[in-house]
C-alpha positions as CSV (number, residue, x, y, z in Angstrom):
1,X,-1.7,-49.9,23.0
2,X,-1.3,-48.4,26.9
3,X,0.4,-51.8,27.9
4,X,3.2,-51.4,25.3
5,X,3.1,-47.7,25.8
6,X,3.6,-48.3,29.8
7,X,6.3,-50.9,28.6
8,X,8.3,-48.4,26.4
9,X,8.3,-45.6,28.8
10,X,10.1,-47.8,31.3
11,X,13.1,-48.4,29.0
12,X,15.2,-45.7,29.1
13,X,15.8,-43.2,25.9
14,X,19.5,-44.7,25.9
15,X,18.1,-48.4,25.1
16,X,16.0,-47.3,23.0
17,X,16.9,-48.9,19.5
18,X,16.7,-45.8,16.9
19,X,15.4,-45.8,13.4
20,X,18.2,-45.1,11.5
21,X,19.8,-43.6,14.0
22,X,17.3,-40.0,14.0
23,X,16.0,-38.4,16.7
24,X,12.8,-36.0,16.9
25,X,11.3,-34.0,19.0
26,X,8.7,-36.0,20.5
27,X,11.4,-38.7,21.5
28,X,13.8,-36.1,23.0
29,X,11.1,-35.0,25.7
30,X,9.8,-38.8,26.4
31,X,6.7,-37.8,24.5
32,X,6.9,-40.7,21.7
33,X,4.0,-42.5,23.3
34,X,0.4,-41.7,22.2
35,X,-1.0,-40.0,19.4
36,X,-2.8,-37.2,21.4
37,X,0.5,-35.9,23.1
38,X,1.5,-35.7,19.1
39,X,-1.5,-33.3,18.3
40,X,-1.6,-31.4,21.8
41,X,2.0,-30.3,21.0
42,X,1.5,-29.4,17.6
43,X,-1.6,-27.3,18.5
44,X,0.8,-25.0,21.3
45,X,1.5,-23.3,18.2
46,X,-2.1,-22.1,17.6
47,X,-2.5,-20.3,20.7
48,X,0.4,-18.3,19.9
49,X,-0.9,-17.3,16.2
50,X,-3.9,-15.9,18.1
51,X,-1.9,-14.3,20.8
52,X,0.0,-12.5,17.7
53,X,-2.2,-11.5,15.6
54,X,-3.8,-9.1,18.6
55,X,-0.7,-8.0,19.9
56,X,1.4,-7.3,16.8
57,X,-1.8,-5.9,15.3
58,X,-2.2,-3.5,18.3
59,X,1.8,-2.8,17.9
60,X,1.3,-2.1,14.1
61,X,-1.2,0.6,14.5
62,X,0.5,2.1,17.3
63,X,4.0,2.3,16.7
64,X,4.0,2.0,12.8
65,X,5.2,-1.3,10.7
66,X,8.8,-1.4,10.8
67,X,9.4,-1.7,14.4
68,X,6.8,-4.5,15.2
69,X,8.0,-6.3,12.0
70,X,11.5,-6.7,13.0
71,X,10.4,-7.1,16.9
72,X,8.7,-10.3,15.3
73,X,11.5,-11.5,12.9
74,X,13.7,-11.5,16.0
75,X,11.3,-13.2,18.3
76,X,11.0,-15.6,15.8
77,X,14.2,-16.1,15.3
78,X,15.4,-16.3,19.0
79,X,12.7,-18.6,19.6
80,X,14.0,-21.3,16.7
81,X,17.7,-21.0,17.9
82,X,16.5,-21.4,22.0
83,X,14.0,-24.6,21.0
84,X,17.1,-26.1,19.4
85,X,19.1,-25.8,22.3
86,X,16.2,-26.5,24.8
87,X,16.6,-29.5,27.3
88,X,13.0,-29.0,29.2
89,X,9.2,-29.6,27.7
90,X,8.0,-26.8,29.4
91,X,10.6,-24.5,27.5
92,X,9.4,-26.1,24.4
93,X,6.3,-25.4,25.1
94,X,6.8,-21.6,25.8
95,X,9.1,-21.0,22.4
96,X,6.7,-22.7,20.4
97,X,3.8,-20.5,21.4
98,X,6.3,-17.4,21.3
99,X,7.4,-19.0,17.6
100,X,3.4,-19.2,16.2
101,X,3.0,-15.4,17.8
102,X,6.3,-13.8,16.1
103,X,5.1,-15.6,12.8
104,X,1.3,-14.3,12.9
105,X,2.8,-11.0,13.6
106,X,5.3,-10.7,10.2
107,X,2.8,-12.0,8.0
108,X,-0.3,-9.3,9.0
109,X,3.0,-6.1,9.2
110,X,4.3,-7.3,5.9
111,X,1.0,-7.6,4.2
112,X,-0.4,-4.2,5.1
113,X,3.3,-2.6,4.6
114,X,3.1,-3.8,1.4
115,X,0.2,-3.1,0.5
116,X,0.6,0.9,1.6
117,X,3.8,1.7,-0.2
118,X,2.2,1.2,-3.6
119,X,-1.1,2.6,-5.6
120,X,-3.9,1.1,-5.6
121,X,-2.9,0.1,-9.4
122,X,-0.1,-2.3,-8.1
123,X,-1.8,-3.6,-5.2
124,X,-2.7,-7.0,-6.7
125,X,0.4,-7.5,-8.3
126,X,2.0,-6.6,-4.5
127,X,-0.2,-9.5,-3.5
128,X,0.9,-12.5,-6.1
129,X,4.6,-11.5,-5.1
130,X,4.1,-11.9,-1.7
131,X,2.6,-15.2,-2.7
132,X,5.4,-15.8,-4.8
133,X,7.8,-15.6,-2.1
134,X,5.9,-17.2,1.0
135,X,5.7,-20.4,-1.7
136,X,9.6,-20.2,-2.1
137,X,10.3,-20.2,1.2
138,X,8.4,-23.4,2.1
139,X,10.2,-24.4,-1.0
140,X,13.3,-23.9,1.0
141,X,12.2,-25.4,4.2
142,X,11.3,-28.8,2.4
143,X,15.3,-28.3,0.9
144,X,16.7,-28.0,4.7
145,X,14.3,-30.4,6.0
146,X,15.6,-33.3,3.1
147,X,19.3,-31.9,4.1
148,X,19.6,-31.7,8.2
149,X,17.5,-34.8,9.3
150,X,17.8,-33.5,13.3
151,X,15.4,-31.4,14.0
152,X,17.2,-29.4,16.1
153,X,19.9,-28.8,13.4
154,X,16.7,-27.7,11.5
155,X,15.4,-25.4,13.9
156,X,19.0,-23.7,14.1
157,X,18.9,-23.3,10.6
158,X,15.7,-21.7,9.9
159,X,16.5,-19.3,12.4
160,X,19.6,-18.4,11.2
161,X,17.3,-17.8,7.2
162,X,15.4,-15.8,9.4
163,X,18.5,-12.8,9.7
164,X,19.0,-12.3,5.5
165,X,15.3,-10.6,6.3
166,X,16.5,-7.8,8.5
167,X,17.8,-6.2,5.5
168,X,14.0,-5.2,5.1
169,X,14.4,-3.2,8.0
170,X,17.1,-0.7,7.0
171,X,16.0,-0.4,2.9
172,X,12.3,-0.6,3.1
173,X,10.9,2.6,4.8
174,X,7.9,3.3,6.8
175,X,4.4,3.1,5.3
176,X,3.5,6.6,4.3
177,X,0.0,5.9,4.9
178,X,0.6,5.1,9.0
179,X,2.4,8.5,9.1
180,X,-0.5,10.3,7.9
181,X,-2.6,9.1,9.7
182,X,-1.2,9.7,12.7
183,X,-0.6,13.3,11.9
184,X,3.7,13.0,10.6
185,X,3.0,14.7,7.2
186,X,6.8,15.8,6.5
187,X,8.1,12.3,7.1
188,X,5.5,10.8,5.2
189,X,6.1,13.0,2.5
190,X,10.0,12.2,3.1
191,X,9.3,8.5,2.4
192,X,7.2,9.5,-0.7
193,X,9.8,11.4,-2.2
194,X,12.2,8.8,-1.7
195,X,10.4,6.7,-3.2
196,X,9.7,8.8,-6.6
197,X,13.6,9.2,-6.8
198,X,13.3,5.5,-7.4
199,X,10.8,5.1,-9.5
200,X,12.3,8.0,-11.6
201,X,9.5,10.0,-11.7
202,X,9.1,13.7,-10.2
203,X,7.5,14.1,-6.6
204,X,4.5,17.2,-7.2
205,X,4.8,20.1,-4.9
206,X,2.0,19.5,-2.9
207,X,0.7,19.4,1.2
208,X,0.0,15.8,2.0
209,X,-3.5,15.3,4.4
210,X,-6.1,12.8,5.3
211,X,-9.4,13.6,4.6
212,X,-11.7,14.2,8.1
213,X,-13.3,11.6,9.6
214,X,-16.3,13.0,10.8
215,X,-17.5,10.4,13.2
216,X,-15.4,7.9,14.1
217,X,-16.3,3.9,12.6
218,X,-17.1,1.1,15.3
219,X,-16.6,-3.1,14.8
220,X,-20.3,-3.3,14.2
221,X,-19.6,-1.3,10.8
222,X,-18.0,-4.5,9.4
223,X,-21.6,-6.1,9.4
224,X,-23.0,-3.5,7.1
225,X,-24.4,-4.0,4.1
226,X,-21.0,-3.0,2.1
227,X,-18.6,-5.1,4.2
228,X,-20.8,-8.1,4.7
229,X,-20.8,-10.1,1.3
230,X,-16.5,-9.6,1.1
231,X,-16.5,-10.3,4.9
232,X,-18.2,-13.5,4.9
233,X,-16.5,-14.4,2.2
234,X,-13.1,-14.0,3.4
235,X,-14.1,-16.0,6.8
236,X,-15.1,-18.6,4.7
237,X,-12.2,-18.5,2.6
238,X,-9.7,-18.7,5.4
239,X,-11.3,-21.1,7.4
240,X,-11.2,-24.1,4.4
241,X,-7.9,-23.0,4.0
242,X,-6.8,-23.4,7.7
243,X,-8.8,-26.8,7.6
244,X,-6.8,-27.5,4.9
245,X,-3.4,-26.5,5.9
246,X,-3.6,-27.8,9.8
247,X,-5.2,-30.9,8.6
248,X,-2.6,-32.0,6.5
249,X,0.2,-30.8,8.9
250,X,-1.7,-32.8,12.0
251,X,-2.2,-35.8,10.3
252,X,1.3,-35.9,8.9
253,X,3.1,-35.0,12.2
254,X,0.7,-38.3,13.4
255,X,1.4,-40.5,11.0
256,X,5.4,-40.1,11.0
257,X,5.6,-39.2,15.1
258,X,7.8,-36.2,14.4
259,X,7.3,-32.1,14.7
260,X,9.6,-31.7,11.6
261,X,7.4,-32.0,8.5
């Protein structure tokens, strides 16, 4: 396997005899050679997931939902149209970790936005739409990946999806819950009148407030007795679903020598 892989990599990509004629990723940076380069590449993403999910989580708490979500929708959508158009690995590289972190960063700001601009009554039903809609929109990337068969055709694509999602910005308004509890009770109130307009019922004349937090919870307060059992549970949970998820889109992305599954 090295020998033939030494002998390919001394023909140039010019001679090279394509498969019906379609290029990928891994052969437009000289990287069709060897399984492991396959799986190092795909795993660049991870790092950026991990790099999100702290920064956008820091940005959520600090300077509210909307702005971090559409800070990430743009990143992410930047970084699809700039790895289409990118001639260098190291490039690649950069916009697929800045892609996995603008991605990790919209999914934890829309869930908890979500989640915050309804009662407690309508949270699960918040949940199976969000669901709904994450399973249409892979539904839609299998369409545009049977339709373009370049990937970077693809990647344009998908970033160009990404924009019909800014609309979220300017009719969805900020969680009433973040505004409370950092002290905004008339805009929070705002946002909770505007939404009884549209919900046709009658917003009561009251003071909005937080109840006092006498001393102030630490991260070891997750490991009490209360939080422990759902805790564990939800570790577990997401970790055989990640096993699950990265396993099949590792193996696949092996198998077929290609990022665009």
């Amino acid at each position: 396997m090295v020998t033939l892989c030494r002998a390919i990599k001394k023909i140039g990509r010019e001679e090279w005899d394509w498969e019906n004629g379609n290029h990928t990723a891994l052969t437009d940076y000289d990287q069709a050679c060897g399984s492991q380069t396959i799986v190092t590449k795909i795993l660049y993403f991870i790092p950026g997931v991990l790099l999100g999910g702290i920064v956008f989580g820091i940005m959520g708490w600090s300077t509210g939902r909307k702005t971090p979500f559409l800070s990430a929708l743009l990143t992410s959508m930047v970084a699809s149209v700039i790895s289409a158009a990118s001639r260098e690995y190291i490039l690649f590289v950069i916009l697929r970790i800045l892609l996995g972190a603008s991605i990790a960063g919209y999914e934890i700001l829309y869930f908890c936005w979500a989640m915050e601009l309804v009662g407690r009554k309508w949270r699960p039903l918040a949940v199976g739409i969000q669901a709904l809609f994450w399973s249409a929109g892979l539904a839609v990337v299998y369409f545009i990946n049977m339709t373009f068969e370049y990937w970077r055709y693809k990647m344009v694509y998908v970033g160009i999806v990404s924009l019909t999602f800014i609309f979220v910005y300017a009719a969805v308004p900020e969680s009433p819950y973040w505004l409370l509890a950092k002290g905004q009770e008339d805009q929070a109130t705002t946002v909770l009148k505007r939404i009884s307009i549209l919900n046709g019922c009658r917003f009561p004349d009251c003071t909005l407030s937080l109840p006092s937090i006498k001393t102030r919870e630490k991260v070891v307060s997750l490991f009490q007795p209360r939080f422990r059992r759902i805790g564990w549970l939800l570790m577990i949970h997401w970790f055989l679903v990640g096993m699950v998820y990265y396993y099949i889109h590792i193996s696949s992305n092996v198998a077929k020598l290609s990022l665009t599954l």
